[in-house]
PLY file of the C-alpha trace (Angstrom):
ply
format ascii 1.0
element vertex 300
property float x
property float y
property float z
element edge 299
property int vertex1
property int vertex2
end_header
-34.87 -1.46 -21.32
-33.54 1.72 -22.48
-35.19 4.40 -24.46
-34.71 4.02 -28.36
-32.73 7.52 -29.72
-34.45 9.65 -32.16
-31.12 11.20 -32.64
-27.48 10.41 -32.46
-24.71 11.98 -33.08
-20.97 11.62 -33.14
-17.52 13.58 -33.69
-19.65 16.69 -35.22
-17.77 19.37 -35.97
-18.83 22.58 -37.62
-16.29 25.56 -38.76
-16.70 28.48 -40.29
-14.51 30.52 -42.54
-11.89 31.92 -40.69
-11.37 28.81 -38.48
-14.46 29.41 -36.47
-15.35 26.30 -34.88
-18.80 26.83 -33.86
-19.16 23.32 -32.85
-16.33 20.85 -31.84
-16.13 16.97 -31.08
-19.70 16.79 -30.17
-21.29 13.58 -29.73
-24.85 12.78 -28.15
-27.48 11.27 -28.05
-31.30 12.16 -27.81
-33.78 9.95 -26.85
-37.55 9.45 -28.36
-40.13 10.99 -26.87
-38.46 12.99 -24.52
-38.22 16.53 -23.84
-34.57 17.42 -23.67
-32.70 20.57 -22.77
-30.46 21.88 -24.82
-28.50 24.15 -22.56
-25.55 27.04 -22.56
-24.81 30.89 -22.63
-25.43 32.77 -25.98
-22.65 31.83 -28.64
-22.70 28.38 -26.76
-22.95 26.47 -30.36
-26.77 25.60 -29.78
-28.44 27.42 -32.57
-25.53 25.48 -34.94
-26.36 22.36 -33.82
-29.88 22.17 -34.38
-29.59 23.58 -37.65
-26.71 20.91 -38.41
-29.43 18.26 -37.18
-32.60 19.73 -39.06
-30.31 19.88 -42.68
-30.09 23.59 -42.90
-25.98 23.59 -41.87
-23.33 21.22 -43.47
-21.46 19.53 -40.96
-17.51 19.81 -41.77
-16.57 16.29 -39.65
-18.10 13.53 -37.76
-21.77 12.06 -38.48
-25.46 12.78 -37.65
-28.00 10.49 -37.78
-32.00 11.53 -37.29
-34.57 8.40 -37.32
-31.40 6.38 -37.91
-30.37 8.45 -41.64
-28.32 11.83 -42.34
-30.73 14.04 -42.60
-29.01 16.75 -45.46
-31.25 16.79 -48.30
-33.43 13.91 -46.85
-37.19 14.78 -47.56
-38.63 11.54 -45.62
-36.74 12.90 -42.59
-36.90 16.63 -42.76
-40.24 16.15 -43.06
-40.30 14.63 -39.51
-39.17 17.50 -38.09
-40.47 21.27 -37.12
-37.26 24.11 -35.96
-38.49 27.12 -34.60
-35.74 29.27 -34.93
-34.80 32.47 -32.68
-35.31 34.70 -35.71
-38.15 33.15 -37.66
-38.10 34.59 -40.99
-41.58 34.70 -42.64
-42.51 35.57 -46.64
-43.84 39.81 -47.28
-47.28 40.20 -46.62
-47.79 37.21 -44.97
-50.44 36.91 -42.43
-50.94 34.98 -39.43
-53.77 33.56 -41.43
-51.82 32.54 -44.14
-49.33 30.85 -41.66
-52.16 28.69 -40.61
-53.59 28.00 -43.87
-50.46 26.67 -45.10
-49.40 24.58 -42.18
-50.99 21.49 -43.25
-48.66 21.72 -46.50
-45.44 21.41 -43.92
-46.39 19.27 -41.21
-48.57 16.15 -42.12
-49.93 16.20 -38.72
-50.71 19.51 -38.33
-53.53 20.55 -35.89
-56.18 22.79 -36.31
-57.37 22.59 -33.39
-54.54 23.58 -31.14
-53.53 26.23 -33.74
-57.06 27.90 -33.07
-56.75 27.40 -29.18
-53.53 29.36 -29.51
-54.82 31.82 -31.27
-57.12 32.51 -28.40
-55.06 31.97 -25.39
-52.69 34.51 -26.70
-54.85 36.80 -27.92
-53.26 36.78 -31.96
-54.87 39.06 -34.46
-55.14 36.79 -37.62
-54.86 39.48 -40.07
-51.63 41.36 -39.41
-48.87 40.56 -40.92
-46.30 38.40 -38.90
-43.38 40.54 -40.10
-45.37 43.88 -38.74
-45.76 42.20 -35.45
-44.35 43.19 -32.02
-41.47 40.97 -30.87
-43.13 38.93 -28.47
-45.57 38.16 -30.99
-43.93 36.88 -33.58
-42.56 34.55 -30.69
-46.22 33.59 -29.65
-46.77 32.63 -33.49
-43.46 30.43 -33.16
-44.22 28.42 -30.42
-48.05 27.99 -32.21
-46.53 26.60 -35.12
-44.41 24.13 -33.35
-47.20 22.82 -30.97
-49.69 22.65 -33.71
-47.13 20.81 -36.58
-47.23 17.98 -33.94
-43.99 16.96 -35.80
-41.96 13.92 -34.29
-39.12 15.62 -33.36
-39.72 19.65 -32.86
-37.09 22.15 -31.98
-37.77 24.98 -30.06
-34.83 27.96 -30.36
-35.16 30.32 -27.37
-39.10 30.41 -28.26
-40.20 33.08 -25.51
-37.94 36.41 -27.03
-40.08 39.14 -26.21
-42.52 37.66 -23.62
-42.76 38.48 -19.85
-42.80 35.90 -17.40
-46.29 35.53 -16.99
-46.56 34.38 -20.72
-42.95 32.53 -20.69
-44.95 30.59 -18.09
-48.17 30.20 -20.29
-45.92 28.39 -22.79
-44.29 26.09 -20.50
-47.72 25.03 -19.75
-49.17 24.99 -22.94
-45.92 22.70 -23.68
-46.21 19.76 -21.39
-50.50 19.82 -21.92
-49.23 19.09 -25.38
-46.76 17.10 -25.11
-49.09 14.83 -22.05
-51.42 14.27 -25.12
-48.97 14.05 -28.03
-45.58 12.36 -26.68
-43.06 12.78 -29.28
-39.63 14.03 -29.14
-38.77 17.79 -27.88
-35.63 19.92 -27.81
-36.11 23.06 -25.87
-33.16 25.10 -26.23
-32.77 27.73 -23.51
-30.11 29.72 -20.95
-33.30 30.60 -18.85
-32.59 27.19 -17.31
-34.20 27.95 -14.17
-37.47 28.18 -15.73
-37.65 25.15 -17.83
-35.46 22.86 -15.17
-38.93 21.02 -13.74
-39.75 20.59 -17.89
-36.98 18.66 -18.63
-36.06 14.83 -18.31
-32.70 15.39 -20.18
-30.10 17.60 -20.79
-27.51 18.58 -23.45
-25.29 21.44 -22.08
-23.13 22.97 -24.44
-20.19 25.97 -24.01
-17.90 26.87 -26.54
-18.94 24.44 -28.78
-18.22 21.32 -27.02
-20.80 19.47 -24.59
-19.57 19.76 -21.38
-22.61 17.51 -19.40
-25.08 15.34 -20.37
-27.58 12.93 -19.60
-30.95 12.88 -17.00
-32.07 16.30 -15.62
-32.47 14.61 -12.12
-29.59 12.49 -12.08
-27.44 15.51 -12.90
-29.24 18.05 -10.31
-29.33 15.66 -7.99
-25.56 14.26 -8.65
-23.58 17.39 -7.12
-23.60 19.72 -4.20
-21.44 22.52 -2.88
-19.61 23.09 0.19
-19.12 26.29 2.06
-16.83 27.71 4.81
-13.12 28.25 5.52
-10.82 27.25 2.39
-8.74 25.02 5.02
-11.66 22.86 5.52
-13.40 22.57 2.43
-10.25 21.72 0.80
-9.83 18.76 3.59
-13.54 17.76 2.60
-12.80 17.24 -1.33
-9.66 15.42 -1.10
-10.49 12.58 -2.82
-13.72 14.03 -4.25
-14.28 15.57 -7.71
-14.07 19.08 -7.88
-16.48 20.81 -10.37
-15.83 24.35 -9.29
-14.09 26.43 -6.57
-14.78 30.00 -5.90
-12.85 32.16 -3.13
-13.99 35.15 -1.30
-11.48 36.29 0.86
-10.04 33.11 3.61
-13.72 31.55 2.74
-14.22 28.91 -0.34
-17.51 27.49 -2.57
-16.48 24.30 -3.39
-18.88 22.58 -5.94
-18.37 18.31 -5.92
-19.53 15.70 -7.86
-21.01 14.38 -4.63
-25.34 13.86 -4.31
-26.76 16.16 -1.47
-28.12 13.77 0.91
-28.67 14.21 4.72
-25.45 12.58 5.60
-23.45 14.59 3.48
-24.58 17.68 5.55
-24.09 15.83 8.81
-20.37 15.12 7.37
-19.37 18.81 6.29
-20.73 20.26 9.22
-18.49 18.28 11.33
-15.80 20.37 9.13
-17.78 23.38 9.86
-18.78 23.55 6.53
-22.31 24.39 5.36
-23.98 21.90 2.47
-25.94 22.67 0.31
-27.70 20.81 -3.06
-26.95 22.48 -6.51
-29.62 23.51 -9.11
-29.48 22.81 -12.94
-28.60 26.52 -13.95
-25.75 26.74 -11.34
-24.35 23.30 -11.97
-24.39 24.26 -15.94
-22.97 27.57 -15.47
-19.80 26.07 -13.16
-19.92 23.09 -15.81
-18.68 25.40 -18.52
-16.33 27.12 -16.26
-14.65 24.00 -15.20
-14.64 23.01 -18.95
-12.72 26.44 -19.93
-10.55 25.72 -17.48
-9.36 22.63 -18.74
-9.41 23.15 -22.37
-6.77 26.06 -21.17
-4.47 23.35 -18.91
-3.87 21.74 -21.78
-3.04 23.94 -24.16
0 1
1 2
2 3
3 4
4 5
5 6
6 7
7 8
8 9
9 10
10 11
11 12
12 13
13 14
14 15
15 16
16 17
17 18
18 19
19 20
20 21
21 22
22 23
23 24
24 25
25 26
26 27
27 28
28 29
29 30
30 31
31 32
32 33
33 34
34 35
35 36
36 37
37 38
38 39
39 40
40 41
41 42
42 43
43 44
44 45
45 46
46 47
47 48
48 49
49 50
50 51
51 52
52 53
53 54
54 55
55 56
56 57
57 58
58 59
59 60
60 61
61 62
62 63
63 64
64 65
65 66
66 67
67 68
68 69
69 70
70 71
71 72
72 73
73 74
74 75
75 76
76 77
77 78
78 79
79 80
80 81
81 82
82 83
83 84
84 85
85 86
86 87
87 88
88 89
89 90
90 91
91 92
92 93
93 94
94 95
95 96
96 97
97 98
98 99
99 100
100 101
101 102
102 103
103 104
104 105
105 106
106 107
107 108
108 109
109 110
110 111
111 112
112 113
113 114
114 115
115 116
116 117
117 118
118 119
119 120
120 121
121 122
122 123
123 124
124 125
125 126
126 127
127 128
128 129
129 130
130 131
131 132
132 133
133 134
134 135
135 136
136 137
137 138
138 139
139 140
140 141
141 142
142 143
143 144
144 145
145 146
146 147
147 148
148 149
149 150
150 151
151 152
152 153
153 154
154 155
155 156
156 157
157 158
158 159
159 160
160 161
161 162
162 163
163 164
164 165
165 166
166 167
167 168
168 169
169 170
170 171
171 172
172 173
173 174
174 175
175 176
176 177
177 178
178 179
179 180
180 181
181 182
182 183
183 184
184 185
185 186
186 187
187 188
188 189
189 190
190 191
191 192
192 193
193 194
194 195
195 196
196 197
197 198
198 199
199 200
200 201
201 202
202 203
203 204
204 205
205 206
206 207
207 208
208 209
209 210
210 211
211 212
212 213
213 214
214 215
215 216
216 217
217 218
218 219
219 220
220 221
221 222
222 223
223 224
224 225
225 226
226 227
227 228
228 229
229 230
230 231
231 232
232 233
233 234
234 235
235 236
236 237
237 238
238 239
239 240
240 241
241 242
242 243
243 244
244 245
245 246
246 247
247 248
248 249
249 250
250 251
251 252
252 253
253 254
254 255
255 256
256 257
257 258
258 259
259 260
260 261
261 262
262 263
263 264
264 265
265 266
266 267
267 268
268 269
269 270
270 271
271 272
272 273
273 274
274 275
275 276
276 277
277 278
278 279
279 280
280 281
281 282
282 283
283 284
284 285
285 286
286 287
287 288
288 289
289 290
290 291
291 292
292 293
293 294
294 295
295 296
296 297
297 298
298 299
């Protein structure tokens, strides 16, 4: 039985004056109670789409549905939701305090308790004012807010500006502890791929605008593999195969194939005196965008 989808999407298009299209074509689908990855370079379109979804942007074609409705200017499902934007803007004066105090007003199921945990673990002075803080944070007060609103669906917008590694890491903790207790839907939007790869179960990849790959983290890490060695005989190894990206260096070649990385594989492009090798999520998104470039420009 497949998963019910907390969002769909379809045709969305978003342009701006000028003939910007920030977001083109895009159709998805995200399912409920899952933590997805919404993936791509700066400028990729993500920030767009999640304010599209979350009512803040006006779509200029196709159709978004959240719980099932459109959510522009739809209290009962815009109050189902939490976005915790890259660039949180908070009122003059206010205090971390005050965030806290009025989070119950925004997010029925707001939680006092993991607000206060948060609080502690990252050491946040309740009295200064959010807009006085240091970068990294105002980012720790972001990702408190969206772990305590407990919303349904909660979207996280690069969350971890500002922190080192060390805390990056604290939050990717704190995130599946939370979620482990609280399922509910999750969009973690991120180019630090790498670091949220073992996080995810799927993945939206976006570049330019358009999504280039999509569907379950594993089936798509796990779905490719690239070939190495003289450009003679890795080109005799992907005839017939999918190419997702090729990259020379001199008389050798990188092939990347829509081919799972399995012992046999390696067995087979050895016999070509090629080396094998599987793919991970950030380098299969990066040459996913390149290959999508590249064909957006054939056609032209």
């Amino acid at each position: 039985m497949s998963t019910p989808t907390s969002i769909a999407v379809r045709g969305l298009g978003r342009t701006y004056a000028g003939g910007v299209h920030a977001l083109a074509d895009v159709s998805l689908d995200v399912r409920d109670g899952v933590i997805t990855g919404l993936l791509g370079r700066n400028g990729a379109g993500k920030t767009t789409l999640m304010s599209v979804l979350t009512g803040q942007e006006f779509p200029t074609a196709g159709t978004v549905r959240v719980f099932g409705e459109d959510p522009l200017e739809n209290e009962a499902v815009l109050g189902r939701m939490c976005f915790i934007r890259e660039n949180q803007v908070y009122p003059n004066n206010f205090r971390l305090s005050h965030v806290i105090a009025t989070g119950p007003a925004f997010y029925p199921n707001w939680s006092s308790e993991v607000a206060d945990a948060l609080v502690e673990r990252f050491e946040l002075p309740l009295k200064r004012e959010v807009n006085k803080m240091s970068r990294g944070m105002r980012s720790s007060v972001g990702i408190l807010i969206g772990l305590a609103s407990q919303a349904p669906i909660t979207f996280f917008d690069e969350p971890y500006l500002g922190l080192d590694a060390t805390a990056r890491q604290q939050f990717y903790d704190m995130l599946l502890a939370d979620y482990a207790e609280n399922p509910r839907t999750i969009v973690l939007s991120t180019h630090l791929i790498d670091e949220v790869a073992g996080l995810l179960e799927d993945v939206v990849v976006l570049d330019r605008g358009r999504v280039v790959l999509t569907g379950s983290a594993e089936r798509i890490a796990r779905g490719s593999c690239t070939v190495t060695g003289p450009a003679a005989a890795a080109e005799a190894f992907a005839e017939g195969r999918h190419v997702l990206h090729r990259e020379g260096l001199g008389s050798y070649l990188t092939l990347t194939l829509d081919l799972p990385f399995d012992p046999a594989v390696q067995r087979l492009a050895e016999t070509h005196g090629l080396e094998a090798a599987p793919v991970s999520l950030q380098s299969l998104v990066v040459r996913a965008g390149a290959l999508d470039r590249t064909a957006q420009e054939a056609t032209r």
